[in-house]
N, C-alpha and C positions, 0 to 999 in steps of 0.2 A: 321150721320143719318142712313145710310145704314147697318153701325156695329149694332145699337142698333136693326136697325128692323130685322135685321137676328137672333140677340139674343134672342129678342120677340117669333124668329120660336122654339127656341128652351126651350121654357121654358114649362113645362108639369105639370100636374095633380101630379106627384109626387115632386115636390117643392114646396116650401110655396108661400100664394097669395102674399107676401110683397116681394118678387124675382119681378112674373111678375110687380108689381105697382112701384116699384124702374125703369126696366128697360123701361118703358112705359114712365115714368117721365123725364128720360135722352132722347129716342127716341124723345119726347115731345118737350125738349128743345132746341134741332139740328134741329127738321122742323123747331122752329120759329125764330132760326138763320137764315137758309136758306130763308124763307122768306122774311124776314128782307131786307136780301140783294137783294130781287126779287125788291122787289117795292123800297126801298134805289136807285135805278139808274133810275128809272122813271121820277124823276125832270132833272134829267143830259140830258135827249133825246132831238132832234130835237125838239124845243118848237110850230115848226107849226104841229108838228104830235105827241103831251102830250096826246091828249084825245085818238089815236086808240092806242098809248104805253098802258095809264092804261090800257083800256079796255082790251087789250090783255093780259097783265099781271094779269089782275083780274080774267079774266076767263078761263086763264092756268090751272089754279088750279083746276078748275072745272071740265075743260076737263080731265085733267090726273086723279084724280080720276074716272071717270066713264070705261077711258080708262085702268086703272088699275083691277077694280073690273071687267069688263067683260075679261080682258086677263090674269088676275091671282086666282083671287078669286073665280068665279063663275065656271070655266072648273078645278079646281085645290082640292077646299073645297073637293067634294063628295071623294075624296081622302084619305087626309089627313087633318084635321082641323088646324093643322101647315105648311103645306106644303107651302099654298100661301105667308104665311109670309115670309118664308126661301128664295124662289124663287124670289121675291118683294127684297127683302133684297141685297140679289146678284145682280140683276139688276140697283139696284140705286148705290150700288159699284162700279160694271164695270163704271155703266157712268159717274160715278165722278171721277174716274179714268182717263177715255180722255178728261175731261173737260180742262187738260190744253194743249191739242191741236188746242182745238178752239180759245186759243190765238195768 
């Protein structure tokens, strides 16, 4: 996910639109892997605490985009109009990177 939205940073004005909609397609399809596996372990939880699991889990999402557009996107665009993606990009790297320390 992280590989592709970095890639996404780097894709410009002088490549053709079927570059960036190829690599938009593959980014596309690793969020909804990772998704996938969000809500996949929500049945598995503590069955007296299922309803504040989904809801947490449902509205992660919601939060981390807001959380993302105001920390990458909004202070970052007037920049560069690839910039946030490159930086968003690296960031979901890194933390998947130590994800397997929280095993």
């Amino acid at each position: 996910e992280g590989i592709f939205l970095l890639g996404f940073g780097f894709v410009d004005n002088s490549q053709p639109w079927y570059v960036a909609l190829i690599v938009l397609l593959c980014f596309s399809i690793f969020v909804q892997m990772s998704e996938g596996t969000s809500y996949g372990i929500v049945p598995f939880m503590n069955p007296k605490q299922l309803a504040c699991t989904s809801a947490l889990v449902g509205a992660g999402g919601n939060l981390g985009a807001v959380i993302a557009l105001w920390c990458f996107y909004k202070p970052l665009g007037p920049i560069n109009t690839l910039l946030p993606f490159k930086v968003h990009g690296i960031y979901v790297l890194v933390l998947a990177l130590t994800s397997p320390a929280f095993y």
